[in-house]
Each structure stands twice: as C-alpha cells, then as structure tokens.
C-alpha positions as CSV (number, residue, x, y, z in Angstrom):
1,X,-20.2,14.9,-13.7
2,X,-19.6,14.6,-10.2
3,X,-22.8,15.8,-9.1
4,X,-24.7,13.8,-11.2
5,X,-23.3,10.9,-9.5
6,X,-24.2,12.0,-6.3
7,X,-27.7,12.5,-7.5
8,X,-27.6,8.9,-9.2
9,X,-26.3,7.5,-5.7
10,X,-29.1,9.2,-4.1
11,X,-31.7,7.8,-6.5
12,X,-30.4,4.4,-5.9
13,X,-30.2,5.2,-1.8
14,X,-34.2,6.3,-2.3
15,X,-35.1,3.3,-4.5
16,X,-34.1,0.8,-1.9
17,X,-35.5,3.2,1.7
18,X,-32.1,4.2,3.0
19,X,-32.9,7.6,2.7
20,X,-36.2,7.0,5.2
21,X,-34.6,8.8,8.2
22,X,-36.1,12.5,9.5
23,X,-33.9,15.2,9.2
24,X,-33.5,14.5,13.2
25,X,-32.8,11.1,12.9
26,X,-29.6,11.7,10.2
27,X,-28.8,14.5,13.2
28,X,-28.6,12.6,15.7
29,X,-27.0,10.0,13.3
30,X,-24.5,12.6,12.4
31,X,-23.6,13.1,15.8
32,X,-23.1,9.5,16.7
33,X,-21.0,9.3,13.7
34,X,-19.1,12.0,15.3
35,X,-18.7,10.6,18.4
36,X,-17.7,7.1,17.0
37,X,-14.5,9.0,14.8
38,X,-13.4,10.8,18.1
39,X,-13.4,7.8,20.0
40,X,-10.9,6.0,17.5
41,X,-8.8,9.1,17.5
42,X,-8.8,9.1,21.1
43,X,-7.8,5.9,21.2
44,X,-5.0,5.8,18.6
45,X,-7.5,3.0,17.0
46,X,-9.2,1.7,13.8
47,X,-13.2,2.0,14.2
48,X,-13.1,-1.5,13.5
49,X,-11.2,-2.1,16.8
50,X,-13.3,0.4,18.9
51,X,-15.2,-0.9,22.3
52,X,-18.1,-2.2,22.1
53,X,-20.1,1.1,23.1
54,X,-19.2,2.2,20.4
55,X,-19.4,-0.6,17.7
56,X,-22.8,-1.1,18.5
57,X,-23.6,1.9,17.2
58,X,-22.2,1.1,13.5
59,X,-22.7,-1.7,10.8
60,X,-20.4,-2.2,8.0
61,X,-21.2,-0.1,5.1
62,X,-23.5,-1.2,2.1
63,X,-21.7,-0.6,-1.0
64,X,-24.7,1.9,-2.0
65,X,-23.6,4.7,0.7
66,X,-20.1,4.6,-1.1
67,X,-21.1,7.5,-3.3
68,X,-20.9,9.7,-0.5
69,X,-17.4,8.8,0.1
70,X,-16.0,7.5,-3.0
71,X,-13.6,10.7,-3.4
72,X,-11.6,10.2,-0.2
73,X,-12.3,6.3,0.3
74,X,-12.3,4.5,-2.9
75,X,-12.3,1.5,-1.9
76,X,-11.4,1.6,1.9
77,X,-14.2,0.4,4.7
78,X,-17.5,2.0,5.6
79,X,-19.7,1.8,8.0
80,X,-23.6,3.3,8.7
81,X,-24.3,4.7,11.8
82,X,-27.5,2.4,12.7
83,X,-29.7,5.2,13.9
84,X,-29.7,6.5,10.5
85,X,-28.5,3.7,8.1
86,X,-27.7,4.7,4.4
87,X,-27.6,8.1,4.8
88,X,-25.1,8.5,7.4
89,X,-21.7,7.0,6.4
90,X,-18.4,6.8,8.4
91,X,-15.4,6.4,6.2
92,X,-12.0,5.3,7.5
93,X,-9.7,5.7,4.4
94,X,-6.2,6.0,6.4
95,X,-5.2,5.0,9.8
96,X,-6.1,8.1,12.2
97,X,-8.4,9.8,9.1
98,X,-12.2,9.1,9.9
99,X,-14.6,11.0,8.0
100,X,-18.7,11.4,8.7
101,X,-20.3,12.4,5.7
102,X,-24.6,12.7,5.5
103,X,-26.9,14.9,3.8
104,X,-30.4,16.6,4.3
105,X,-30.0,17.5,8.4
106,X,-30.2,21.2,9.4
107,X,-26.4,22.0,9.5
108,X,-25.9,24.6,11.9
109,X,-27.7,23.1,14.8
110,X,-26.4,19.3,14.1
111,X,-23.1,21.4,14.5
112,X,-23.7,22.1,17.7
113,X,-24.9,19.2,19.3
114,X,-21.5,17.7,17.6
115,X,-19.4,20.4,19.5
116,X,-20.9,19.5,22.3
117,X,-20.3,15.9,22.3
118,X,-17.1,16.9,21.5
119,X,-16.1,19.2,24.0
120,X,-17.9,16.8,27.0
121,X,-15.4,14.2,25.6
122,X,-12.5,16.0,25.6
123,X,-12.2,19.7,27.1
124,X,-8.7,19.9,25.4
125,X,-10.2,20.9,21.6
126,X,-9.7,24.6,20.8
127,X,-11.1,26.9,18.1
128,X,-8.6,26.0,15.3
129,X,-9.4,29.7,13.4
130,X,-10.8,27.7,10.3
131,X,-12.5,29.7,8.0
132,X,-15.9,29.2,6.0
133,X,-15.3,29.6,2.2
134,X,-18.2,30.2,-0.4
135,X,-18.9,26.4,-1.7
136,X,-19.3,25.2,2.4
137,X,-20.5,28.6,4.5
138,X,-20.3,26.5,7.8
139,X,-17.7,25.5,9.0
140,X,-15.7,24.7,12.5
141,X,-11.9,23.4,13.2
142,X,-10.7,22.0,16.2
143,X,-7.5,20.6,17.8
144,X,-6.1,19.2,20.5
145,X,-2.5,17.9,21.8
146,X,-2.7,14.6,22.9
147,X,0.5,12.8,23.9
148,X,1.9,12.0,21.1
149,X,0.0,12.9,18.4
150,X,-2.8,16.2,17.2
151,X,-6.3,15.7,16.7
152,X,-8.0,18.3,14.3
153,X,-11.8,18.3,13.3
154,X,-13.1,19.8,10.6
155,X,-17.1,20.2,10.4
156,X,-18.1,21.5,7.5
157,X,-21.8,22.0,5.4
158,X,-23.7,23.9,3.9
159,X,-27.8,23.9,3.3
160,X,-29.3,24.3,0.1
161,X,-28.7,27.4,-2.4
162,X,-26.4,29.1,0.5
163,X,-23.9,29.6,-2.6
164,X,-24.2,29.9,-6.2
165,X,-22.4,26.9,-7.0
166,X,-24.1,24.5,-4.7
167,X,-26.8,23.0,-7.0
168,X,-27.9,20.5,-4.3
169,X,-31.4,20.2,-3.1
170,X,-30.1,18.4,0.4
171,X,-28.2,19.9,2.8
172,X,-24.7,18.5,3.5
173,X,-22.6,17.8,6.0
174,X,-19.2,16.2,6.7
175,X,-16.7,15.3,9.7
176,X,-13.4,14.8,9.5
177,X,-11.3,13.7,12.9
178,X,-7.5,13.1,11.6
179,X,-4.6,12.2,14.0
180,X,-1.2,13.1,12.9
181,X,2.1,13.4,14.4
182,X,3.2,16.3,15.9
C-alpha cells in the first residue's frame, strides 16, 4: 500500500513538472539539502531560523512533496531545496531531526559530494560503523561531539532493483542529521 502511494505522489509530482530536474540537478539538490540540515544542527537551530545563506537556498514545501515524507513528518514543515524543487524535500519533524529525502539521482556518487560538504564543514564527523542492510545497500553514518550535544548522519539509498524487495523504478536517497544529548 505504501508503495503505491509513493507512486501516486509521484504521478501527481509529474502531472504538475516537479519532477523536471536532471538527475544532476536533484544531486546537487540533494547536497544543498544536506548542507542546509548540517547547518541547523550546527547551529542548535530550526531551518526556519537558519541565516540567510542558507534560507535562500529553500522555499516552504508544497503539500505535493509531502509523500516523500509523510512517514516521519505527518504534518510537520517542509521545505524544497530551490535548485531542484519538488523532488528534493527537507523535512524538519522534531527540533534537532532534519531529514533530506529525493529520488532518481545516482546514489553513490551524490554520497560523496555530501561527505564532502560535510567533512569541509566540520572535520569533527567520524565513520560511525553503520552498516548497509539489503532493502537500502548504501549507506554512511557519521558523528560528531559538539559541546553539548552529538550530531549523527545517516545517508542512506539505494538505485533501482539493487534488492529483491525494492520495486522502485527511481533511485532513492535520504539524509537524516539528528542532534541529541549526550
């Protein structure tokens, strides 16, 4: 049931040319998206509250996107990421829990421009020993002491048919950046 609302959502995100974006363009999207979440964590802030180098880069969310969320942030806000609007969604469902959630980039090498960004940001994120399981085969954990809190990251995707359960024609990839307490 669940899938076929994703694939509903993504009918409706076609219909109206959200989903125009190149596969690069959700990257790079992706990425921002990234970028945007570590900033708030960084920060101790909402991505509502962020500086404005960074909340230029967003828009609040259309309602359409929500699909992509809807799981972990019934009802909370959502943005887009401008650079690839509709299909690249930022979900803040908690204070300190930001999530970046897209599909149809290449996943491995999106991952690794993320990384990056992530590591010129803040040099303090280890390998967190996070562990790829068969539904999403690609996968990365970070975390970091700050002063009084711990950042972890979780990137995780998969492309198409990696795994017998993923019926998906899209690749998929998500970000979650959540501070807690130490």
């Amino acid at each position: 049931m669940k899938q076929m609302i994703s694939i509903a959502g993504l009918m409706v995100l076609m219909a109206t040319g959200a989903a125009a974006a190149t596969p690069q363009q959700v990257a790079n999207g992706f990425v921002e998206g990234v970028g945007v979440c570590l900033e708030a964590s960084l920060l101790g802030v909402k991505v509502s509250a962020l500086p404005p180098a960074y909340s230029k880069l967003i828009r609040k969310g259309d309602e359409a996107g929500r699909f992509l969320v809807s799981a972990t942030n019934p009802d909370g806000p959502i943005w887009d990421v401008k650079s690839a609007a509709g299909q690249v969604i930022i979900s803040e469902a908690a204070d300190g829990d930001c999530e970046v959630v897209t599909y149809g980039a290449p996943v491995e090498s999106t991952f690794k421009s993320a990384l990056n960004v992530i590591q010129k940001r803040d040099s303090r994120f280890i390998d967190a020993g996070d562990k790829p399981d068969s539904y999403t085969p690609i996968r990365y954990g970070l975390v970091a002491e700050a002063e009084d809190s711990k950042i972890h990251i979780v990137l995780q995707g998969a492309e198409p048919g990696t795994a017998p359960q993923r019926r998906f024609r899209f690749s998929t990839l998500s970000a979650r950046i959540l501070r807690t307490q130490p």
